[in-house]
MIZASE-647217 format. One record per residue: x, y, z of N, C-alpha, C in turn. Coordinates in pm, whole numbers, padded with zeros to 5 digits, always signed. Example, Ala and Ser with C-alpha at 12.3 -4.5 7.8 and 13.67 -1.06 7.14 Angstrom:
// MIZASE-647217
+01319-00569+00780+01230-00450+00780+01320-00330+00780/+01285-00225+00708+01367-00106+00714+01290+00003+00787/
***
This chain:
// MIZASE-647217
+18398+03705-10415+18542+03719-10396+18593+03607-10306/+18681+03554-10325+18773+03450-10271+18832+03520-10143/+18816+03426-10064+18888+03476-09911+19046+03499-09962/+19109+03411-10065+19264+03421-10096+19244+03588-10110/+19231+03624-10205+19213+03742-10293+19155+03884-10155/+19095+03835-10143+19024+03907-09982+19130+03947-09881/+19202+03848-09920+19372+03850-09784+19481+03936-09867/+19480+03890-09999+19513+04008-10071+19530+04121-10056/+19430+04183-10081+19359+04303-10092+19372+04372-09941/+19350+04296-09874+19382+04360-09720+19536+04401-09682/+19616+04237-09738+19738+04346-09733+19805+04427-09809/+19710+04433-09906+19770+04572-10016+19723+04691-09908/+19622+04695-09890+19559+04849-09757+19638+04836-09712/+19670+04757-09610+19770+04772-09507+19896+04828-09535/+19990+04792-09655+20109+04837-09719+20057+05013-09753/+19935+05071-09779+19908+05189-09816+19920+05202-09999/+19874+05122-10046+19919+05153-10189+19771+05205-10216/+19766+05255-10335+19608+05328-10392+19582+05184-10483/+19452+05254-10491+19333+05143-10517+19380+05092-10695/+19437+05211-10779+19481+05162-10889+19559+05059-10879/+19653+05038-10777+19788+04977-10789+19755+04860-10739/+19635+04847-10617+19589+04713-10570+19516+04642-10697/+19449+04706-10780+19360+04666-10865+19482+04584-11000/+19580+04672-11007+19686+04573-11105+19735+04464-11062/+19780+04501-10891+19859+04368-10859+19776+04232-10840/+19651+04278-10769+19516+04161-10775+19510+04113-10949/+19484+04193-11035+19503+04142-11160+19626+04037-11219/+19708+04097-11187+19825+04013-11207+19838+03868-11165/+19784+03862-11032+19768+03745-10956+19637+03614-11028/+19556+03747-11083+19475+03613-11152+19473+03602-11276/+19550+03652-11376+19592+03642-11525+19727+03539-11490/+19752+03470-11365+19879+03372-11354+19762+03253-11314/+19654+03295-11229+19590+03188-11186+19496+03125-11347/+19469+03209-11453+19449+03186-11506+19562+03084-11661/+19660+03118-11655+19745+03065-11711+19732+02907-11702/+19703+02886-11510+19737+02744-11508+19615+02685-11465/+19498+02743-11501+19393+02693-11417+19378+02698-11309/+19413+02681-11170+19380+02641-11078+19461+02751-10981/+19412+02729-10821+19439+02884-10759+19541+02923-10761/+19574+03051-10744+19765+03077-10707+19880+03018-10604/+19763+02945-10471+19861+02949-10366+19886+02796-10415/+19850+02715-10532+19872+02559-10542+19996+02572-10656/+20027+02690-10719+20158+02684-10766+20278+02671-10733/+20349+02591-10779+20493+02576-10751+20617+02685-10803/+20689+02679-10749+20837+02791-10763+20849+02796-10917/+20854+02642-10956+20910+02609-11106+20796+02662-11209/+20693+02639-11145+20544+02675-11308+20564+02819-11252/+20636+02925-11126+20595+03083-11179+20715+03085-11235/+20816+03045-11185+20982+03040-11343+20938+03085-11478/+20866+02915-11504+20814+02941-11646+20744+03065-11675/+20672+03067-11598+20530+03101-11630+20597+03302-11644/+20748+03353-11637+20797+03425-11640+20815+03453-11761/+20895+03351-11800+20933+03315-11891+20875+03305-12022/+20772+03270-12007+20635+03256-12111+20622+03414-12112/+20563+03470-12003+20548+03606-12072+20660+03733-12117/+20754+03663-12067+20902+03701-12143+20918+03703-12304/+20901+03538-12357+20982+03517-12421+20847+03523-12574/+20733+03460-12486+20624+03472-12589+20495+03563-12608/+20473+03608-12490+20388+03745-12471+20479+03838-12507/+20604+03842-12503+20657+03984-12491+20628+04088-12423/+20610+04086-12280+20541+04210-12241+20579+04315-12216/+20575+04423-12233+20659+04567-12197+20666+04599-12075/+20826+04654-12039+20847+04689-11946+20782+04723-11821/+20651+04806-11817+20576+04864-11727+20481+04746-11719/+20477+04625-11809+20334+04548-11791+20442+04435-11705/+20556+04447-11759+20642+04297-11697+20655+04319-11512/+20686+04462-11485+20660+04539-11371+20595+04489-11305/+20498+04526-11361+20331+04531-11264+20314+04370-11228/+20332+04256-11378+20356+04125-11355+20442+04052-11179/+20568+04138-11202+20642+04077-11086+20623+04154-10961/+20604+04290-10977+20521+04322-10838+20412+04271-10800/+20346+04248-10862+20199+04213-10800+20214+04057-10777/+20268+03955-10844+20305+03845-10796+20373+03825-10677/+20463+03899-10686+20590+03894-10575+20528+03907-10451/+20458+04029-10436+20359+04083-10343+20284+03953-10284/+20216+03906-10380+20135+03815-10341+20170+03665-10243/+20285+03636-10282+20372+03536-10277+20467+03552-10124/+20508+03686-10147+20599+03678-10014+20507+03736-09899/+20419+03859-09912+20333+03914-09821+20186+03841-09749/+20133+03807-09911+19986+03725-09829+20019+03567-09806/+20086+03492-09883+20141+03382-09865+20234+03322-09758/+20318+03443-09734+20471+03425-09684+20576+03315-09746/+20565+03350-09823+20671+03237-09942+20771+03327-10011/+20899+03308-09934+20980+03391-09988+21114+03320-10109/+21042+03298-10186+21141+03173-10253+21241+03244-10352/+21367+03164-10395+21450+03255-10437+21462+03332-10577/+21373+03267-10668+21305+03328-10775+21314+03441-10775/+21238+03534-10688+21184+03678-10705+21310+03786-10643/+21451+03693-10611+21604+03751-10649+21620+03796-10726/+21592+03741-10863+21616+03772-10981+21574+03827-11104/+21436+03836-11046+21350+03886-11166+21392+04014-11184/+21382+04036-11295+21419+04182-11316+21281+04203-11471/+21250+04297-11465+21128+04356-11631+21286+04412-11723/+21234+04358-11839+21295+04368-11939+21360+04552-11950/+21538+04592-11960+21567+04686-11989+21436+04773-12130/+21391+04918-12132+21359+04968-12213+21428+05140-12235/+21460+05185-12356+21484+05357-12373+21391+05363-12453/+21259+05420-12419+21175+05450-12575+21113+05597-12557/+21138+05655-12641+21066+05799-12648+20978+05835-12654/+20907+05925-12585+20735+05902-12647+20689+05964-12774/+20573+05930-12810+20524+05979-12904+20505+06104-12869/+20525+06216-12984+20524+06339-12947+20430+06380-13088/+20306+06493-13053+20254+06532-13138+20285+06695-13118/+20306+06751-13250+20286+06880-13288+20150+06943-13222/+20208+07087-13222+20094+07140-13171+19952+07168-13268/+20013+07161-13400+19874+07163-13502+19799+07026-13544/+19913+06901-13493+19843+06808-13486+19770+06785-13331/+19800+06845-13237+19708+06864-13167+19577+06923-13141/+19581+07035-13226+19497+07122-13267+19391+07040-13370/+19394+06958-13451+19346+06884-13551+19268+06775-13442/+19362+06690-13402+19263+06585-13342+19183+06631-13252/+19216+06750-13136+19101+06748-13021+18988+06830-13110/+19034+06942-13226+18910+06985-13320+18808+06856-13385/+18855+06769-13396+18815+06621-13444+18698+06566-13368/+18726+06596-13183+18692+06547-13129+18486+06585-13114/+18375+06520-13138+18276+06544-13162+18179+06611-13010/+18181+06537-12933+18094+06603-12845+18215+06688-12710/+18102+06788-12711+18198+06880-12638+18231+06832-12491/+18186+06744-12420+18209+06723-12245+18353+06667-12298/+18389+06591-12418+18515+06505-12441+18653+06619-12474/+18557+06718-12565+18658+06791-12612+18719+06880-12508/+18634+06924-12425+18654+07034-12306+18811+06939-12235/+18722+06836-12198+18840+06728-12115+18959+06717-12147/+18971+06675-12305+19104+06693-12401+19147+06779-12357/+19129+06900-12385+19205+07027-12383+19271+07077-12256/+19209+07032-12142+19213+07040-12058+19351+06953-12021/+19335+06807-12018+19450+06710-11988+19521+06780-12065/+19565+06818-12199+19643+06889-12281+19690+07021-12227/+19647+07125-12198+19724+07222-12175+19702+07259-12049/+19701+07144-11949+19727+07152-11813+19837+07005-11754/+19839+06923-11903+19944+06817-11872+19924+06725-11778/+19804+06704-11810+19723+06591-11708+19766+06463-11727/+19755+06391-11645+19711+06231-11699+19548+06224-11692/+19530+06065-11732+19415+06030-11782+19329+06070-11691/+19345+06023-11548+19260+06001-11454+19250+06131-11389/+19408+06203-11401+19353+06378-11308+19250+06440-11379/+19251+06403-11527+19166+06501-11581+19000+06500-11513/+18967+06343-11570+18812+06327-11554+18776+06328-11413/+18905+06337-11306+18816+06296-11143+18834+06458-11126/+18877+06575-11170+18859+06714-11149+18729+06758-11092/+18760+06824-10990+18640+06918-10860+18631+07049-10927/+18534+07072-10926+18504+07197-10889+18561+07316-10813/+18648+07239-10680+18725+07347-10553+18842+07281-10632/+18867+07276-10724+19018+07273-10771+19046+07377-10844/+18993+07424-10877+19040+07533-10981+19072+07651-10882/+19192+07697-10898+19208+07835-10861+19272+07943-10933/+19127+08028-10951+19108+08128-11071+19156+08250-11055/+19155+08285-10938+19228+08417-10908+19380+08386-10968/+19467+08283-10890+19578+08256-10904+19590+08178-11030/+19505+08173-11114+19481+08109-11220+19569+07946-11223/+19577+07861-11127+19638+07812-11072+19526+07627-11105/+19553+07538-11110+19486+07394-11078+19510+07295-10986/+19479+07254-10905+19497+07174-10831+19476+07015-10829/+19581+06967-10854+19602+06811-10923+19575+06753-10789/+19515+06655-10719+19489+06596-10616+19512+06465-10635/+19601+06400-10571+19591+06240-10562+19665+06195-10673/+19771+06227-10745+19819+06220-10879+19846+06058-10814/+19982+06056-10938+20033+05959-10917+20107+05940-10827/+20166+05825-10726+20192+05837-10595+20143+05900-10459/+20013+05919-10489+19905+06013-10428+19949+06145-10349/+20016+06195-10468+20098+06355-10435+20065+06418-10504/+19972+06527-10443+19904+06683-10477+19979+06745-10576/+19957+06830-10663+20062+06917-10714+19966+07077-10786/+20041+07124-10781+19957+07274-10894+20004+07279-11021/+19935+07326-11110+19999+07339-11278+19894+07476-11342/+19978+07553-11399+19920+07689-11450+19783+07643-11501/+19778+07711-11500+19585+07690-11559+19573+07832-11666/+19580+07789-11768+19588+07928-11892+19450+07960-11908/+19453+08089-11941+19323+08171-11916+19215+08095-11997/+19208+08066-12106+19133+08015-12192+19075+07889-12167/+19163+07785-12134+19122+07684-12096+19006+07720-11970/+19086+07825-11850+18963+07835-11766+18813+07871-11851/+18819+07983-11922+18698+08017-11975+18608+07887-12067/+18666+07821-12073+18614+07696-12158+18568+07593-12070/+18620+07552-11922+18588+07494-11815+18490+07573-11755/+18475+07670-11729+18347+07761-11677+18214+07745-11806/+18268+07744-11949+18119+07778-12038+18078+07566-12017/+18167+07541-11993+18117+07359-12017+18062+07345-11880/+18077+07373-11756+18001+07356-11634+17874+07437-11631/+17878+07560-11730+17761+07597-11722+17674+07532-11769/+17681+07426-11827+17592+07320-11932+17528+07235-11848/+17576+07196-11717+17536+07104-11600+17559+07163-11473/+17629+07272-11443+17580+07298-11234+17637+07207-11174/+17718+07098-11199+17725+07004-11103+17805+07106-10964/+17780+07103-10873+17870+07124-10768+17945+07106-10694/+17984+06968-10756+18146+06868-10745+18216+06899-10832/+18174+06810-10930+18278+06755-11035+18233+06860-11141/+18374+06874-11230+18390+06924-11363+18354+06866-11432/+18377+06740-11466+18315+06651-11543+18212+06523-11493/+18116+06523-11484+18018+06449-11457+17995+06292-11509/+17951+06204-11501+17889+06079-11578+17761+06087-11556/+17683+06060-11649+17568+06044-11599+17578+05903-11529/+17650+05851-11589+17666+05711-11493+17485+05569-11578/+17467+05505-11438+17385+05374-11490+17262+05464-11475/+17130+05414-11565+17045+05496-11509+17022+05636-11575/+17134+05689-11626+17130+05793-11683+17073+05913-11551/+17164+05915-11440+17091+06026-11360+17184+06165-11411/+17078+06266-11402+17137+06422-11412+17295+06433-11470/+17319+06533-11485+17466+06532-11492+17507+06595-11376/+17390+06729-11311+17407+06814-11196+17388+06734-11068/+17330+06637-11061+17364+06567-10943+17463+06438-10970/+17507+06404-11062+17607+06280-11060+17722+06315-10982/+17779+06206-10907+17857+06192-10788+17988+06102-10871/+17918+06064-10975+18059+05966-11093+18116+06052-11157/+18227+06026-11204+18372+06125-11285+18333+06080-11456/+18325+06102-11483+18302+06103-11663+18417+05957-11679/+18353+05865-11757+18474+05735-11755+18600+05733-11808/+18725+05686-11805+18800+05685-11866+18819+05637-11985/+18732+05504-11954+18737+05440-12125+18638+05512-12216/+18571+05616-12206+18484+05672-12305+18580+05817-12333/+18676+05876-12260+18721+05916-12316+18845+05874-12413/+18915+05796-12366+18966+05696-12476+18922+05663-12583/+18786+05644-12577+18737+05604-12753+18714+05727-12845/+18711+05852-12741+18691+05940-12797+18781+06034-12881/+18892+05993-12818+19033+06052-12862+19081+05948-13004/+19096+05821-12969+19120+05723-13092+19043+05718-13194/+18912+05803-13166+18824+05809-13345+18856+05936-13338/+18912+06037-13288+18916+06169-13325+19052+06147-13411/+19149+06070-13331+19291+06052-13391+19302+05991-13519/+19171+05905-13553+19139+05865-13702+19094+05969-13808/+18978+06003-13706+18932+06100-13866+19050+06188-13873/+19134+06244-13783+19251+06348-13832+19338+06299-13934/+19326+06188-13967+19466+06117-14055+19558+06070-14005/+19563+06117-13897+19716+06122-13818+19756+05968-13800/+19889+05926-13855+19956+05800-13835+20002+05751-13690/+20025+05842-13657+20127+05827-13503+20013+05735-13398/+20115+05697-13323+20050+05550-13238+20028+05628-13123/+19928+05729-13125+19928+05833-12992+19824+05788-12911/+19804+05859-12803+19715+05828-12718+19661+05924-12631/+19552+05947-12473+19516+06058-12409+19715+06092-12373/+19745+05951-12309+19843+06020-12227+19968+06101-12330/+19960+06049-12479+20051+06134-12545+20024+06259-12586/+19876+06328-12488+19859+06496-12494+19949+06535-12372/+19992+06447-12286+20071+06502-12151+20210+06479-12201/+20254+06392-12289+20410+06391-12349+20446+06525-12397/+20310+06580-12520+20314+06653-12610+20341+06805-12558/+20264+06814-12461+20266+06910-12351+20415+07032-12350/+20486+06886-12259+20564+06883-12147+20668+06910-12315/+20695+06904-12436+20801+06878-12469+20794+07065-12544/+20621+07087-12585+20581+07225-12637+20625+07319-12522/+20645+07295-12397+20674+07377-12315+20828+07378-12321/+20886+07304-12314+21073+07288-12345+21106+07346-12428/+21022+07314-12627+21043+07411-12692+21034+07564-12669/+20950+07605-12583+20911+07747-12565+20988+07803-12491/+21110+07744-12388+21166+07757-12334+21168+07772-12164/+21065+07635-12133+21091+07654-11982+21149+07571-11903/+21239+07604-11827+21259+07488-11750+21244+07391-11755/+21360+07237-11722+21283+07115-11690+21274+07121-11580/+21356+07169-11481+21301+07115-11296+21153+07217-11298/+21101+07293-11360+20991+07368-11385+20881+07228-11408/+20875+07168-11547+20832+07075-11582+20849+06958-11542/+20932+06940-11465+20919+06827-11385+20801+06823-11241/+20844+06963-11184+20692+06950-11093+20599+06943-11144/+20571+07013-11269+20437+07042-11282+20361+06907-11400/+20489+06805-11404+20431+06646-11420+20408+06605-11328/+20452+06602-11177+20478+06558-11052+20592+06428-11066/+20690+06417-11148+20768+06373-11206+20842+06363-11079/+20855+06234-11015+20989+06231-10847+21141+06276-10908/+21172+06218-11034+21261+06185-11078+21293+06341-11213/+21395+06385-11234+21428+06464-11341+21444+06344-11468/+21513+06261-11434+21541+06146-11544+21453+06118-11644/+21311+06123-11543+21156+06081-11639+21171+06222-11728/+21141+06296-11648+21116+06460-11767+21235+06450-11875/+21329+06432-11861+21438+06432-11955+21445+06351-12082/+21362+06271-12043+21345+06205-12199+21256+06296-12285/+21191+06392-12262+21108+06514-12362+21258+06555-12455/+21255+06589-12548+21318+06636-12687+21303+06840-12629/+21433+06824-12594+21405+07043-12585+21536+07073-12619/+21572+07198-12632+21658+07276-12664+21743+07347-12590/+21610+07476-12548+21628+07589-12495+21611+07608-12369/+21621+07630-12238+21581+07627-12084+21552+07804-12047/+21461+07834-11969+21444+07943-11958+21360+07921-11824/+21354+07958-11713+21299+07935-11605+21212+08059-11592/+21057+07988-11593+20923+08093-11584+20892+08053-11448/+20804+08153-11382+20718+08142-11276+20577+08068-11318/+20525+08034-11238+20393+07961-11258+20307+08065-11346/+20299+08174-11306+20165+08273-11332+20198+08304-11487/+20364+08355-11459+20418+08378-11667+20365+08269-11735/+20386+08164-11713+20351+08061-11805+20186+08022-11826/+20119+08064-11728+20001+08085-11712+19941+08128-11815/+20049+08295-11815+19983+08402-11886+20048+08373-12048/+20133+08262-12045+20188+08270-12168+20085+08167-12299/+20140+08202-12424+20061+08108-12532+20109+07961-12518/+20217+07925-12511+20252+07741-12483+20121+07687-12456/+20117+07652-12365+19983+07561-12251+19874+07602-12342/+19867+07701-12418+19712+07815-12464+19690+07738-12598/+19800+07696-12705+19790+07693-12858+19638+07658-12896/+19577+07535-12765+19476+07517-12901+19342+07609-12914/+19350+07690-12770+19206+07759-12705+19078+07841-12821/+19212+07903-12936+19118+07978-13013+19029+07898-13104/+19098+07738-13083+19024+07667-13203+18889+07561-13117/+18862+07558-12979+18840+07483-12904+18734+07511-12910/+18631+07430-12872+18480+07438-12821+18474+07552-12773/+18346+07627-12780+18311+07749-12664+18132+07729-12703/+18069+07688-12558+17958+07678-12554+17876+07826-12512/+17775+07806-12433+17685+07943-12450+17750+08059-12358/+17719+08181-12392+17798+08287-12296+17798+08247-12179/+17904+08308-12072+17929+08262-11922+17778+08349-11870/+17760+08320-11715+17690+08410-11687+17742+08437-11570/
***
């Protein structure tokens, strides 16, 4: 590692951002150093102009990637550098309104049935009718689940803010028969990781990119056209629950959503304000359970 990059990284800690967000903006910084060859701090005002510009006009990059582009530059430039030049006045990431992909609940039902080995499928279902993102799903504890209150405990989401989300009966019983398969006494989902150690002692979270591949060949053999993805089981979610009639400031916590604006782009109708436990106890969150993996009796 480069002492530049090293100074970096230190003042990303220092600012308090999580390790995802240091890891984009450090990226960002060297997909520019790479553009021009040579280090970041030997660039001039005018080649990052362009060099905007280029991924403006000929990368095309989407909104959230153009983002991450000028934060993590900007960052770099005015904080570890101290170069506050007048460029980064103006940048703005390209306006976007785009809707997400939304899958039916029987096309949900189809692809995670699709899905071949069960540690993947358990996971699916799980991010799915607990409205996970990618990463809450697979870094899930063991002391997260709360079963009495039939309740989950999201830790460290996005913006590293805690949150709870119903936990439907079924899904629990399907998270209990899949831990019975490994004991781990951390994690829900395990890696065996390098080495191939245990699954009951692995200290690694099951990877993200393996569940990704796992979902995109499940999303093939289903037929299914749609340009979906893990995170379009948390779109799909959030919009089956609107149809069913709950709340959005309901569904907005239980995305950890800061904003109502974000939840509002879901497609709903009807509003009906449930308690955590009703919705718990209700079929929404539940649709795919009867069709889902179920490994050997609990004990």
């Amino acid at each position: 590692m480069t002492e530049l990059r090293q100074r970096m990284i230190e003042c990303l800690q220092l600012r308090g951002l999580s390790e995802r967000t240091q890891e984009a903006y450090v990226r960002a910084v060297r997909q520019l150093a790479a553009h021009y060859h040579r280090s970041p701090d030997l660039i001039t005002e005018e080649e990052l102009r362009q060099y905007f510009l280029y991924i403006k006009n000929v990368k095309h990059y989407s909104r959230n990637t153009s983002t991450i582009a000028i934060c993590g530059i900007k960052f770099f430039y005015e904080r570890t550098l101290n170069r506050n030049w007048s460029l980064f006045g103006i940048l703005r990431a390209p306006r976007e309104k785009k809707l997400p992909v939304i899958l039916s609940r029987e096309e949900v039902r189809q692809i995670i049935g699709s899905v071949r080995l069960p540690r993947y499928k358990v996971c699916l279902t799980t991010i799915y009718s607990c409205g996970l993102r990618l990463q809450e799903g697979t870094n899930l504890h063991v002391a997260d689940i709360d079963s009495a209150r039939r309740l989950l405990h999201v830790r460290h989401g996005k913006g590293a803010k805690d949150r709870y989300v119903p936990l439907p009966q079924r899904t629990l019983t399907l998270l209990r028969q899949y831990w019975a398969t490994h004991r781990n006494p951390l994690l829900l989902f395990p890696s065996p990781g390098h080495g191939d150690v245990p699954l009951a002692t692995s200290t690694e979270p099951m990877a993200r990119s393996s569940v990704q591949d796992a979902f995109r060949a499940a999303l093939k053999q289903s037929g299914s056209n749609k340009r979906a993805s893990v995170h379009t089981l948390r779109h799909s979610w959030a919009t089956h629950l609107l149809e069913a009639g709950v709340n959005l400031r309901l569904i907005q916590e239980y995305l950890g959503h800061s904003s109502a604006t974000t939840t509002s782009l879901y497609p709903g109708q009807h509003f009906l304000c449930l308690s955590p436990r009703r919705l718990a106890l209700s079929s929404a969150p539940a649709c795919l359970s009867r069709q889902i993996f179920c490994s050997r009796p609990l004990r």
